[in-house]
NURO-302480 format. One record per atom (N, C-alpha, C, O): residue in one letter; x, y, z. Coordinates in pm, whole numbers, padded with zeros to 5 digits, always signed. Layout:
aXYZ
...
end
This chain:
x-07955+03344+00198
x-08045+03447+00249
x-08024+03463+00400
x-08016+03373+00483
x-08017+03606+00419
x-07960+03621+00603
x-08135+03654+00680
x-08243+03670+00623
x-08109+03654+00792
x-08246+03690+00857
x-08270+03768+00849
x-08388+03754+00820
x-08241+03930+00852
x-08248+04034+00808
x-08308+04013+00635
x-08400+04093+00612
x-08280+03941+00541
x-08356+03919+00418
x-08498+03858+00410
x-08582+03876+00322
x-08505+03778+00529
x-08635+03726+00545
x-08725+03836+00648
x-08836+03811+00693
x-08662+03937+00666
x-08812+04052+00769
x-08793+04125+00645
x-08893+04194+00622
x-08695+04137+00547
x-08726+04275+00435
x-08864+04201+00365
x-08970+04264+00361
x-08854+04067+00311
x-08971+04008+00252
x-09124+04029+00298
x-09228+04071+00247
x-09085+03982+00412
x-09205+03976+00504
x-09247+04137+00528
x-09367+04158+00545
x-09167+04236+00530
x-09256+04351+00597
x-09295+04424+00432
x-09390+04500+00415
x-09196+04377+00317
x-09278+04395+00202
x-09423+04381+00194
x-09498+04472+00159
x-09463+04254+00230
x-09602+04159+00188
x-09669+04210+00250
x-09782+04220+00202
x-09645+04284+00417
x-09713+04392+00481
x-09715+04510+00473
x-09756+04577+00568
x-09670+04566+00357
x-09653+04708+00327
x-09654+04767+00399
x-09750+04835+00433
x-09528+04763+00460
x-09394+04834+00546
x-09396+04839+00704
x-09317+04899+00777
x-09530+04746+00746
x-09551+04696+00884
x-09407+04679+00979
x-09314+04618+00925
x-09389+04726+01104
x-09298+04723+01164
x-09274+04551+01169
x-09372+04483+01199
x-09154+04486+01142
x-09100+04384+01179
x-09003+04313+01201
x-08911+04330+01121
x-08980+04210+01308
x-08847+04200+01377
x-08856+04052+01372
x-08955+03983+01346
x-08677+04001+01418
x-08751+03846+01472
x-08667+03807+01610
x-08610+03899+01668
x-08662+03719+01644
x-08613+03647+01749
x-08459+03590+01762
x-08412+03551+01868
x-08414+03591+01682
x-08297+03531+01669
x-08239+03428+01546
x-08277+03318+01506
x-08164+03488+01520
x-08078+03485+01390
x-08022+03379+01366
x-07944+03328+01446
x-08058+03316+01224
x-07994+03191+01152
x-07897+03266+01097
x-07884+03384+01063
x-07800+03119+01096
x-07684+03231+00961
x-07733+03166+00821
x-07817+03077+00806
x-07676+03219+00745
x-07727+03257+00606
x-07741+03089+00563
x-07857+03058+00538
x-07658+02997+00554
x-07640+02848+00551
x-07790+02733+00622
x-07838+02623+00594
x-07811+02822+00705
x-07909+02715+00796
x-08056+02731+00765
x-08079+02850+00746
x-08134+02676+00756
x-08299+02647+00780
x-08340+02636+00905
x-08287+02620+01015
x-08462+02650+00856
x-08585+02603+00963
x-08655+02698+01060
x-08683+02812+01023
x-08672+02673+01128
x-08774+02837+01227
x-08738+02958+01272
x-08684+02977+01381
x-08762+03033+01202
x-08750+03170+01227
x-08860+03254+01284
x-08961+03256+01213
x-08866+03326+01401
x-08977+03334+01486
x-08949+03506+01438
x-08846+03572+01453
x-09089+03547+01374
x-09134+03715+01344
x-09188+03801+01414
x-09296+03758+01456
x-09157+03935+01458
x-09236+04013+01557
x-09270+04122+01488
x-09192+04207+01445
x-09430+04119+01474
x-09471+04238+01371
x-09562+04359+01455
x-09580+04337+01575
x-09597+04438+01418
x-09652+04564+01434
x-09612+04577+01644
x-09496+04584+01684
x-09697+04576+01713
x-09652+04600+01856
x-09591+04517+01917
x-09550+04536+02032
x-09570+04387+01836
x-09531+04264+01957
x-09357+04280+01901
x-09279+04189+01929
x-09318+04380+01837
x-09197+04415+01785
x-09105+04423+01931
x-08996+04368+01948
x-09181+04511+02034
x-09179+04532+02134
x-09115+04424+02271
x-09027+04451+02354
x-09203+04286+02254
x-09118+04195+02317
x-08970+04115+02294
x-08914+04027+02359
x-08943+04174+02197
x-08846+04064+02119
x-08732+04013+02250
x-08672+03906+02266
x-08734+04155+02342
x-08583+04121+02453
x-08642+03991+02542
x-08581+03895+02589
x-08814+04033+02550
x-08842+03890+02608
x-08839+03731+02587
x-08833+03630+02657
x-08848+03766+02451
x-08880+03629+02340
x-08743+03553+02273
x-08733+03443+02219
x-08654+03646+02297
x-08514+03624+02241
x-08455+03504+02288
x-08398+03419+02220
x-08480+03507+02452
x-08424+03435+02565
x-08466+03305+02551
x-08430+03229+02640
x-08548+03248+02440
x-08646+03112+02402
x-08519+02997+02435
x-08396+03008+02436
x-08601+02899+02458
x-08493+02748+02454
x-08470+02725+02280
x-08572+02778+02236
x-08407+02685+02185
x-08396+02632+02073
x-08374+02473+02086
x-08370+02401+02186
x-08363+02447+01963
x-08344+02264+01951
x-08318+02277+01758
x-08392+02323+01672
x-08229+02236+01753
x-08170+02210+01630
x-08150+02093+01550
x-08110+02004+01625
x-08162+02040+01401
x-08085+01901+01402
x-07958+02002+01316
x-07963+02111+01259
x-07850+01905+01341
x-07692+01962+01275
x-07631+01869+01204
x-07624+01760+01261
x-07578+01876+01081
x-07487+01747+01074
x-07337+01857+01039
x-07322+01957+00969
x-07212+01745+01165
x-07100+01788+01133
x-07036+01703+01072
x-07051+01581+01069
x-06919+01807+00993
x-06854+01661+00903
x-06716+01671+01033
x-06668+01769+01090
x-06691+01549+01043
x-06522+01550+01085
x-06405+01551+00990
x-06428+01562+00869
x-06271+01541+01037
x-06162+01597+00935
x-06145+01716+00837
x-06081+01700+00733
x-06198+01829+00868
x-06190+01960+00834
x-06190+02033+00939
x-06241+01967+01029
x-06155+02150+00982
x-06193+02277+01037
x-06156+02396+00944
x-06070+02410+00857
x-06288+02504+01011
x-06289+02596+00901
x-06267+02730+00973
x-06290+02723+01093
x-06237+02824+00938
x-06213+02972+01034
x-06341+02964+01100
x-06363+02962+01221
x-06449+02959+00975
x-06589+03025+01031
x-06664+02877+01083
x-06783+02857+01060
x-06596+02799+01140
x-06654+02665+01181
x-06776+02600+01095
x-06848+02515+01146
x-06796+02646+00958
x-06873+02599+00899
x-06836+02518+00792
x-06731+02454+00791
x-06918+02517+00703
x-06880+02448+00535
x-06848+02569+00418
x-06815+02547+00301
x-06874+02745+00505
x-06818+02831+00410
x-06703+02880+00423
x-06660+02976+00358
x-06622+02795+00539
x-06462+02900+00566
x-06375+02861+00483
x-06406+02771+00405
x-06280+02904+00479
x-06144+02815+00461
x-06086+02710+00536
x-06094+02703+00659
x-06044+02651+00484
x-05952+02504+00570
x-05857+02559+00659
x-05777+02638+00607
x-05844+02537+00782
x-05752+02587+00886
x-05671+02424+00905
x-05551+02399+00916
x-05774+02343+00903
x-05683+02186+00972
x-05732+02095+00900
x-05855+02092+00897
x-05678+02021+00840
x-05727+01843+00786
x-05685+01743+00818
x-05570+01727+00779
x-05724+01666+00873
x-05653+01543+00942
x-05596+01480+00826
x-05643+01482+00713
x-05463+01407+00876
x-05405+01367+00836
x-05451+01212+00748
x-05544+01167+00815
x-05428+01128+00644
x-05434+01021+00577
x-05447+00911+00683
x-05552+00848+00699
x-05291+00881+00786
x-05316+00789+00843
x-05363+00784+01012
x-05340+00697+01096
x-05442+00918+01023
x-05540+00914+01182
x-05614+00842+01170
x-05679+00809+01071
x-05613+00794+01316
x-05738+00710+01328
x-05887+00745+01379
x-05907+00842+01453
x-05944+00698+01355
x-06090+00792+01398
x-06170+00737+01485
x-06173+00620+01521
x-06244+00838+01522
x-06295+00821+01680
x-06411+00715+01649
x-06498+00739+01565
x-06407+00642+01694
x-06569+00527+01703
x-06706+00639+01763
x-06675+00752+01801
x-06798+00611+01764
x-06928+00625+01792
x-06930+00639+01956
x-06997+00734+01995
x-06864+00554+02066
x-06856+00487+02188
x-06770+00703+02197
x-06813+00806+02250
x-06696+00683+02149
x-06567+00811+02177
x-06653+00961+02188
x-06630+01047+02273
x-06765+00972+02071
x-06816+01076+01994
x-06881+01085+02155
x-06864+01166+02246
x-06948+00983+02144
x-07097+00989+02261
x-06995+01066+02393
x-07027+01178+02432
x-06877+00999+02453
x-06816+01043+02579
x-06794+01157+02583
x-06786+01225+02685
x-06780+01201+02446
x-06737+01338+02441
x-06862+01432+02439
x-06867+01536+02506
x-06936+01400+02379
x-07061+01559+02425
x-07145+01498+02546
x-07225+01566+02609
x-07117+01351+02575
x-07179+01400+02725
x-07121+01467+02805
x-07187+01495+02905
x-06943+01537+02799
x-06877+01561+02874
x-06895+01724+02857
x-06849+01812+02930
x-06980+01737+02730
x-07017+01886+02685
x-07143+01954+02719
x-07170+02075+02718
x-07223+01841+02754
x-07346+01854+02794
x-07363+01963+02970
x-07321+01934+03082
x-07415+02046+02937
x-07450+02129+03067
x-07418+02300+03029
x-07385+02354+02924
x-07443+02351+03160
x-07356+02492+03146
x-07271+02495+03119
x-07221+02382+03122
x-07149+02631+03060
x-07062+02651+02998
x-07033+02787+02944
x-07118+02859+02891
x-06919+02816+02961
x-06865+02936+02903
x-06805+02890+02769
x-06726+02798+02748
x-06866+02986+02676
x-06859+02953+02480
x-06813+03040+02438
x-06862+03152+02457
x-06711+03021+02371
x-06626+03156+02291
x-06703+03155+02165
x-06720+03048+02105
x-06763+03294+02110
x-06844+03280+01990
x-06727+03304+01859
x-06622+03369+01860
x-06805+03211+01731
x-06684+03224+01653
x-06666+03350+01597
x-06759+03431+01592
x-06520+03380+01540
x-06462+03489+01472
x-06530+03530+01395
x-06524+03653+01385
x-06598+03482+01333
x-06741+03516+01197
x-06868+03455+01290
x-06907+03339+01301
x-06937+03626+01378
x-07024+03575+01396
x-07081+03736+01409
x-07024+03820+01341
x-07183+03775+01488
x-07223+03898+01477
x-07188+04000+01582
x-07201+04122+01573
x-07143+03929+01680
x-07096+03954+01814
x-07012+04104+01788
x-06936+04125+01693
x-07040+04190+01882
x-06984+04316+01852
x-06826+04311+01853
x-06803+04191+01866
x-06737+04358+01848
x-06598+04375+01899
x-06510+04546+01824
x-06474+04586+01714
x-06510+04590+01951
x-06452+04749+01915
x-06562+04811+01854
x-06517+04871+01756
x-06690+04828+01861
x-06792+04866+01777
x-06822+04845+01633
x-06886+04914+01554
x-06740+04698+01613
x-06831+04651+01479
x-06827+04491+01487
x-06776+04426+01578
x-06888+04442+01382
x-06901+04304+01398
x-06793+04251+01381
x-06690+04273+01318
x-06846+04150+01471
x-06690+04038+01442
x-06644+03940+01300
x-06541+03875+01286
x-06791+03960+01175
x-06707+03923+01119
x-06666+03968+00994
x-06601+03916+00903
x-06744+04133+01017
x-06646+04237+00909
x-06511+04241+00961
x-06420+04225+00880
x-06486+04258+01070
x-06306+04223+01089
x-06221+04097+01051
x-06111+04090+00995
x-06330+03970+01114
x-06294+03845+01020
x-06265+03837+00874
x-06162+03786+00832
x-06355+03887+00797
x-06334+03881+00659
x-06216+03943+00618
x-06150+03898+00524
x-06174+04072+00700
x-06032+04111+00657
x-05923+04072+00719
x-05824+04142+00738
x-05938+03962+00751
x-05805+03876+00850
x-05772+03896+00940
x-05662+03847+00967
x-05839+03976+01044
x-05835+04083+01141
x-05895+04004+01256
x-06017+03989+01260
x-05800+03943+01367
x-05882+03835+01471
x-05935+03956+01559
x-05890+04071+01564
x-06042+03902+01628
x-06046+03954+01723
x-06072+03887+01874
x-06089+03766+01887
x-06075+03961+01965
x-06078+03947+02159
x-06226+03898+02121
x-06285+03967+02038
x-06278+03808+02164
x-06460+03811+02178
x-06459+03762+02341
x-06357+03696+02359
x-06513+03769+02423
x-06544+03732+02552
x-06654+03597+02550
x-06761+03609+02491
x-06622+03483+02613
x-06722+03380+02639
x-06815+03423+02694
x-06808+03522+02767
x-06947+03343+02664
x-07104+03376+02722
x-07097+03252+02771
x-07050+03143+02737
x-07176+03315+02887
x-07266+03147+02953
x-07387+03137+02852
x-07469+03215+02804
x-07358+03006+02845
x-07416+02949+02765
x-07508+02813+02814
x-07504+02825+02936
x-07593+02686+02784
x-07607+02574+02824
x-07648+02446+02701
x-07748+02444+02629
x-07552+02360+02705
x-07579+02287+02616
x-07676+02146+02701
x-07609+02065+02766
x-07801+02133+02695
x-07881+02094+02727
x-07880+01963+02722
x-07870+01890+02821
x-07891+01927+02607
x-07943+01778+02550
x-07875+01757+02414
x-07867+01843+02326
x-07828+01630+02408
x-07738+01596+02255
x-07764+01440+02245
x-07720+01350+02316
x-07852+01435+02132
x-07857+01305+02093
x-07834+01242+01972
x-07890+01288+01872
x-07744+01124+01959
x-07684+01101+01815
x-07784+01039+01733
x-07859+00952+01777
x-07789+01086+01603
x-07882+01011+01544
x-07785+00914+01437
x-07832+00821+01372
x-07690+00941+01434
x-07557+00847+01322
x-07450+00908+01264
x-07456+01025+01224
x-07351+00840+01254
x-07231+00833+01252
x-07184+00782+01143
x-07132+00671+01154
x-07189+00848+01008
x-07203+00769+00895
x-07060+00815+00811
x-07050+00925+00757
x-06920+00679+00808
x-06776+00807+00726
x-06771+00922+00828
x-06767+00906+00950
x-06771+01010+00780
x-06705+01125+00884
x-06854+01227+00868
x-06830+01347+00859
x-06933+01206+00866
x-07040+01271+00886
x-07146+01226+01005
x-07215+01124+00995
x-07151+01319+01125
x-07223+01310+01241
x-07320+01396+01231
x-07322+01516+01203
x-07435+01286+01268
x-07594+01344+01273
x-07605+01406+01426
x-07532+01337+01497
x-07661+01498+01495
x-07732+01496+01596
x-07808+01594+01611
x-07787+01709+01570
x-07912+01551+01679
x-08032+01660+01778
x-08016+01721+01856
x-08018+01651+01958
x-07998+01834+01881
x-07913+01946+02017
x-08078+02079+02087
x-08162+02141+02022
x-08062+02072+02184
x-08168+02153+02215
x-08034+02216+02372
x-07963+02165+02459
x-08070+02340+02325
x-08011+02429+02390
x-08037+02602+02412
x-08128+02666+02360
x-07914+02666+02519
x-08008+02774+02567
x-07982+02870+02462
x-07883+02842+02395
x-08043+02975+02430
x-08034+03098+02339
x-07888+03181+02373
x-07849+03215+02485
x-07827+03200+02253
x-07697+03228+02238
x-07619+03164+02239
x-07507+03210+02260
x-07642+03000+02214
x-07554+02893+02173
x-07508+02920+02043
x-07576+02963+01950
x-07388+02893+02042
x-07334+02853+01880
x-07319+02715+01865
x-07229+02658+01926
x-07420+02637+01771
x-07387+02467+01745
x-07224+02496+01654
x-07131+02424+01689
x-07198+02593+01550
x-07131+02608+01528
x-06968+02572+01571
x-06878+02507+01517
x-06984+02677+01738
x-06818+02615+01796
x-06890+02481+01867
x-06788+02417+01893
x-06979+02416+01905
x-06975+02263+01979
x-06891+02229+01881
x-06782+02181+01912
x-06938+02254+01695
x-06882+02126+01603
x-06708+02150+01582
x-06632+02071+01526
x-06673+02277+01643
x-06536+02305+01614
x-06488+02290+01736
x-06371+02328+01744
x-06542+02242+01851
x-06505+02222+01949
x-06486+02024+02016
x-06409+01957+02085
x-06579+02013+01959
x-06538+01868+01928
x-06461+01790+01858
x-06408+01684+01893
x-06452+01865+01718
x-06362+01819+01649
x-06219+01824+01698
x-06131+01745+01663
x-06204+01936+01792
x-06059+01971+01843
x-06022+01844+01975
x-05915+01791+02004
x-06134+01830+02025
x-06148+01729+02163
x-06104+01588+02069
x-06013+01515+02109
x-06179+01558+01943
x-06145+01474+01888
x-06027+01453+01825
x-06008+01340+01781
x-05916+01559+01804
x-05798+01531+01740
x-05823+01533+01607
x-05719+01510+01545
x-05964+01560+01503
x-05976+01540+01372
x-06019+01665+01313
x-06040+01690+01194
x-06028+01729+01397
x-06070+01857+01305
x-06280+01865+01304
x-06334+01758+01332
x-06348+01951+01283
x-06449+01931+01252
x-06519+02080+01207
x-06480+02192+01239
x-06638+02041+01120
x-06708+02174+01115
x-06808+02117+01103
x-06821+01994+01103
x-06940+02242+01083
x-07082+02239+01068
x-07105+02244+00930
x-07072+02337+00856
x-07190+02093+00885
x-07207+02121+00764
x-07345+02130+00711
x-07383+02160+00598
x-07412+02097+00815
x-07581+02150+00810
x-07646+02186+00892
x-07656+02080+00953
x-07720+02275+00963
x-07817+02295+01036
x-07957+02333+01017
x-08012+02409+00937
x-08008+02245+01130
x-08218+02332+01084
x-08226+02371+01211
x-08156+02310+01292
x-08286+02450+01245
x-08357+02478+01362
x-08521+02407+01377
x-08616+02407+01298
x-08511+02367+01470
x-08658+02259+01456
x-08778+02305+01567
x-08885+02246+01585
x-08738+02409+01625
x-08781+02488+01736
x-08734+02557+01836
x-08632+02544+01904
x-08862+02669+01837
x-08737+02808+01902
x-08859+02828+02043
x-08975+02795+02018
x-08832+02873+02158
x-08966+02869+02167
x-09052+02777+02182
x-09018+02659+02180
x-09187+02819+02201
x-09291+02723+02227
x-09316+02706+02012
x-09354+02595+01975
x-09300+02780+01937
x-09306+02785+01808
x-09212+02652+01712
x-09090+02639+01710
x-09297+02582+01653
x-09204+02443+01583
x-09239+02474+01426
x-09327+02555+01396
x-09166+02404+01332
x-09192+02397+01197
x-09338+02356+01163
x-09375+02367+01046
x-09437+02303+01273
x-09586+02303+01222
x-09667+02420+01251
x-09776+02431+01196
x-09633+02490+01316
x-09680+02660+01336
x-09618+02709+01206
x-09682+02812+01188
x-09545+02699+01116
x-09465+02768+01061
x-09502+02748+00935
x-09554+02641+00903
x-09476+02879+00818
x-09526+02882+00683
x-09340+02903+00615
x-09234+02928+00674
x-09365+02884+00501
x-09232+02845+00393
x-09275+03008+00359
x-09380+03066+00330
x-09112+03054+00381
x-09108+03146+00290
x-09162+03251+00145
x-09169+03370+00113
x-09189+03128+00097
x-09200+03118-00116
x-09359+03171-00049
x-09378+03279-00104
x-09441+03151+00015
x-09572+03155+00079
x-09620+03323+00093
x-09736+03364+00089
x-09514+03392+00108
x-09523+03532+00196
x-09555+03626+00088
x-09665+03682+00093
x-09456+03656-00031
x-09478+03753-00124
x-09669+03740-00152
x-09744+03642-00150
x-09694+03880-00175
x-09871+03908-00190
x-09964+03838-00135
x-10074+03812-00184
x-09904+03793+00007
x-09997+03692+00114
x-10030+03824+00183
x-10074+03799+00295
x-10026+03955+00158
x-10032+04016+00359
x-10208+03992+00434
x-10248+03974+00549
x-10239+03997+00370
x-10430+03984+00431
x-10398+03851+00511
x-10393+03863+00633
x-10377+03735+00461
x-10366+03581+00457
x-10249+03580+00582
x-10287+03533+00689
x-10101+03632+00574
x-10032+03651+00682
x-10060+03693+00792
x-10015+03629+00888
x-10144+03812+00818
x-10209+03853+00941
x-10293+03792+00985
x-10328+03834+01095
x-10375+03664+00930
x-10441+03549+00960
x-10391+03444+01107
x-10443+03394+01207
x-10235+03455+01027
x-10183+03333+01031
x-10087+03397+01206
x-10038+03313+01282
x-10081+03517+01232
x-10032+03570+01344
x-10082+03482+01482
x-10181+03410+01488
x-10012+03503+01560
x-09983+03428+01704
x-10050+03592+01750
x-10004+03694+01698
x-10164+03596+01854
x-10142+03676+01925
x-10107+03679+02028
x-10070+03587+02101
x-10122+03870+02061
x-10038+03863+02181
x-10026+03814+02290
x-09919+03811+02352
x-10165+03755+02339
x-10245+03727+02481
x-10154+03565+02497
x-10117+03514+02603
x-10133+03507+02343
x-10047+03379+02335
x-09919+03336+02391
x-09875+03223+02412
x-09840+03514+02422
x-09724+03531+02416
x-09644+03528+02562
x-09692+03599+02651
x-09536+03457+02590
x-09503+03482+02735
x-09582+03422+02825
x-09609+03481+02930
x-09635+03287+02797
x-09786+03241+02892
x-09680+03204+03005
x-09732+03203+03117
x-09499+03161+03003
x-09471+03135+03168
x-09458+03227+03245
x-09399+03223+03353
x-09518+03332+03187
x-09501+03489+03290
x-09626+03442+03381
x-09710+03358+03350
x-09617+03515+03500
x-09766+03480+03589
x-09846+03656+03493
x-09798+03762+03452
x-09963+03604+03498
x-10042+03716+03460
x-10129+03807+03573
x-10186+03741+03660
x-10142+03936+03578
x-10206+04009+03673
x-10313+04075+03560
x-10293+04114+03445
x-10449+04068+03653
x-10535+04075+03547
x-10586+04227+03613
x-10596+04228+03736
x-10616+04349+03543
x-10607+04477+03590
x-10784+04537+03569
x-10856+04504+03475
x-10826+04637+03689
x-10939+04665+03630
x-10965+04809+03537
x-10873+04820+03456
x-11023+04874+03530
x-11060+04972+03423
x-10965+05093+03470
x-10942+05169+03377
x-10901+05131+03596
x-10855+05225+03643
x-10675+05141+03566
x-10597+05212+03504
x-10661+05063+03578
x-10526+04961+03595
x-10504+04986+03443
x-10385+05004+03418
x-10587+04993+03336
x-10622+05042+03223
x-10524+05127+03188
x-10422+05125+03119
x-10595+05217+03269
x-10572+05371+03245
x-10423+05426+03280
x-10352+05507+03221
x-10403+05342+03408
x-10248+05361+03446
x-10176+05345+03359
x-10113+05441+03312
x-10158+05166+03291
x-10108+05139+03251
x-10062+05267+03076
x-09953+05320+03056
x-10146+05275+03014
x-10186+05373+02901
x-10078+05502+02931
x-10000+05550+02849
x-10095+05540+03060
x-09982+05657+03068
x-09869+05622+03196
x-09832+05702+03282
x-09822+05461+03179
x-09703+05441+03244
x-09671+05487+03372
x-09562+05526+03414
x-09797+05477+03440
x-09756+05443+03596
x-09778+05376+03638
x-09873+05311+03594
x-09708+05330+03763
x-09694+05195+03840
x-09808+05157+03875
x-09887+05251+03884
x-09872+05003+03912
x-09991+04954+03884
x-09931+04907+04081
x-09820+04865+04116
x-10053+04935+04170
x-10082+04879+04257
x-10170+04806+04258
x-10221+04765+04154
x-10217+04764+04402
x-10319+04656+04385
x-10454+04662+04430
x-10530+04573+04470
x-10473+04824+04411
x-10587+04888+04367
x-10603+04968+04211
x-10653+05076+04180
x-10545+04873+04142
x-10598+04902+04031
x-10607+04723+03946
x-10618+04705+03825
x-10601+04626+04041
x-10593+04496+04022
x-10717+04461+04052
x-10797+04508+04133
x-10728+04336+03945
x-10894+04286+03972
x-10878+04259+04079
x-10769+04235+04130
x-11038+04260+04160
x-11050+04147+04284
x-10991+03990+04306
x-10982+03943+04419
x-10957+03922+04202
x-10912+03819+04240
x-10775+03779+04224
x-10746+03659+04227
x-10640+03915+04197
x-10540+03916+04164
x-10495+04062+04321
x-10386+04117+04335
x-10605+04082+04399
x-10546+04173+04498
x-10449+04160+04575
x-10354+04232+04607
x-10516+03961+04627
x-10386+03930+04727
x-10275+03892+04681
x-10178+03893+04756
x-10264+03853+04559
x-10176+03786+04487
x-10026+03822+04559
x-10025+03941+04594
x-09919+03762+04586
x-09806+03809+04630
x-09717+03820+04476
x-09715+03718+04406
x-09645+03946+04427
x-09598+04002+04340
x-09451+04013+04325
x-09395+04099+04394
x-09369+03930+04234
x-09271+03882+04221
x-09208+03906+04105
x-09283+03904+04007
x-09091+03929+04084
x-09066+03894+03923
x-09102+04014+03814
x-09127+04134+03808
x-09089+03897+03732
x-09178+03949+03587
x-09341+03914+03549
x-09387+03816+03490
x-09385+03988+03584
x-09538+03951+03514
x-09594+04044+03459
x-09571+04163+03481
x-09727+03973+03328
x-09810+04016+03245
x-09867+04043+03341
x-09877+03994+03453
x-09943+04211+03239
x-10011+04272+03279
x-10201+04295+03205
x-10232+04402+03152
x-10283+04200+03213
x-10392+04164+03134
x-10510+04263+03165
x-10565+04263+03275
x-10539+04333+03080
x-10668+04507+03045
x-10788+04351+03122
x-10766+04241+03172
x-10898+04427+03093
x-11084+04384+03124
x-11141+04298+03003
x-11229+04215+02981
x-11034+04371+02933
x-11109+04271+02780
x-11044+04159+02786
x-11128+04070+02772
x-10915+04103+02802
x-10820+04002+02818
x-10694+04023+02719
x-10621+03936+02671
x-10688+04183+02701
x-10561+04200+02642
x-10446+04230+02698
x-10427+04321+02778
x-10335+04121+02641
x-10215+04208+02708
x-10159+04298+02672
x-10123+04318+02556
x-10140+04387+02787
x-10106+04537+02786
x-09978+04579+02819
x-09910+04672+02775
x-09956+04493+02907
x-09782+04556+02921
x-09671+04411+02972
x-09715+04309+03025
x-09586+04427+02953
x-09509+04317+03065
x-09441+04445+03163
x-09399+04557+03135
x-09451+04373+03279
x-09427+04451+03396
x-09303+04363+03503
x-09280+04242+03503
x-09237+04473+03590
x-09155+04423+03694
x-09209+04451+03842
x-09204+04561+03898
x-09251+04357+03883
x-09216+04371+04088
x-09132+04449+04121
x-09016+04445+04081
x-09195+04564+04227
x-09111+04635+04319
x-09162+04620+04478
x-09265+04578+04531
x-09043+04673+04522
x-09133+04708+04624
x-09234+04778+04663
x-09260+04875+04592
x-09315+04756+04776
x-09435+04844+04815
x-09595+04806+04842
x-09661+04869+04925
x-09660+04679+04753
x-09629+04650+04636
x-09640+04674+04507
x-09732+04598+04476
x-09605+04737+04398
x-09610+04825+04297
x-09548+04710+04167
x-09447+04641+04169
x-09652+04724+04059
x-09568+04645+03923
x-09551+04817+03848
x-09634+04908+03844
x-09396+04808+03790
x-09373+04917+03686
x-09327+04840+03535
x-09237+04761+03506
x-09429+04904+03460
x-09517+04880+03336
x-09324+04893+03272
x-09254+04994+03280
x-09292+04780+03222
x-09132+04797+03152
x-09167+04814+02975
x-09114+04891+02895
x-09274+04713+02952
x-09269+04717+02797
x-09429+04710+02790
x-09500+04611+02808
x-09478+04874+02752
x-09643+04875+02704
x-09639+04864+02576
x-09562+04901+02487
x-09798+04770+02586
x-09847+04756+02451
x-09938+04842+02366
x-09944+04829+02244
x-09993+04912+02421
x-10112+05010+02424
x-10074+05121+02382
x-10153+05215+02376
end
């Protein structure tokens, strides 16, 4: 099941409620998938950018086109290689650990010539993909069991654990792919915020229960709290000065990205700093 199969479900159970999500498992992997329904559809460019944390297990002595357990065999180590100890594994993703430019794999969704990269993959068709900065954060082994490596990876959005495991395997001389992944948190959102799938069909009353709202959303934004005029701006998308800011957000010095919070305590828009000083309303909610 692809992520795109899990919002057709879900906006079923809501009879036909706008819905989106955060960023895409491939079809193989579990675990948290973060949903954006009716207006908060709206933040997704904000929410996208989340930290993740994964557990993965790679096997060594294979590589696969699609660096997983569904490609074809590209490499198998040989009968009499020798294999890397535990001491070797560790040197090597601490040496992976940090920022980084990541070539995404050939089967992935990544555009190339205006289609995906891996409708061209599937027809044998390589393509140019350009590296992303990327940051591989934190990697911790949980075991090393035969040629199957456990670990915990928390990293920045638009990582592929995918090429680490085809990328190590190559550092290692043995080949490697991904032969399991969960996502264990995306976001401030973990698998105990989170409902099972099988849960959703003829839940929608019960699902809209279970929603994060918006006021929840983006809390490391600084918030500007607006008065009844700031309202009104906001509603027809003009720039919010700081006469239309409560009294205790007047002096505030205005930077960045920040929420933009109505009289009732709803959020209403995410907004950008300009000069002058002026916030312009980028994504209204209202």
């Amino acid at each position: 099941m692809s992520s795109h199969d899990v919002v057709a479900v879900v906006r079923r159970a809501l009879r036909d409620m706008k819905v989106g999500h955060t960023g895409t498992l491939d079809p193989f992997a579990t675990g948290v998938l973060v949903l954006l329904v009716g207006r908060a559809t709206r933040l997704a460019q904000f929410l996208a950018d989340a930290e993740k944390e994964y557990l993965a297990g790679v096997r060594l002595g294979r590589a696969t086109d699609s660096y997983d357990l569904t490609g074809a065999t590209t490499f198998e180590v040989p009968a009499d290689q020798e294999w890397p100890t535990i001491e070797h594994v560790t040197r090597l993703l601490a040496d992976m650990t940090g920022p980084r430019m990541q070539v995404p794999p050939q089967f992935s969704a990544k555009m190339a010539d205006g289609t995906r990269a891996y409708e061209q993959a599937r027809k044998g068709i390589a393509v140019d993909l350009a590296p992303a900065a990327v940051e591989l954060r934190q990697v911790e082994i949980l075991g090393l069991a035969g040629t199957r490596l456990d670990i915990r990876i928390r990293c920045s959005s638009g990582f592929y654990v995918r090429s680490l495991a085809h990328d190590l395997g190559a550092r290692l001389g043995v080949g490697a792919h991904l032969e399991e992944l969960r996502r264990t948190k995306n976001g401030t959102f973990d698998a105990a915020s989170a409902i099972t799938l099988d849960l959703v069909p003829g839940q929608g009353p019960s699902l809209l229960a279970r929603i994060t709202p918006l006021e929840a959303l983006l809390t490391d934004l600084p918030a500007v709290h607006l008065n009844a005029d700031g309202f009104s701006y906001v509603v027809h998308g003009r720039d919010i000065t700081p006469l239309q800011a409560a009294e205790q957000d007047l002096a505030s010095g205005w930077s960045g990205r920040v929420r933009l919070i109505g009289p009732d305590g709803a959020l209403l828009a995410v907004a950008d700093a300009a000069p002058g000083p002026v916030l312009h309303p980028a994504v209204v909610l209202v």
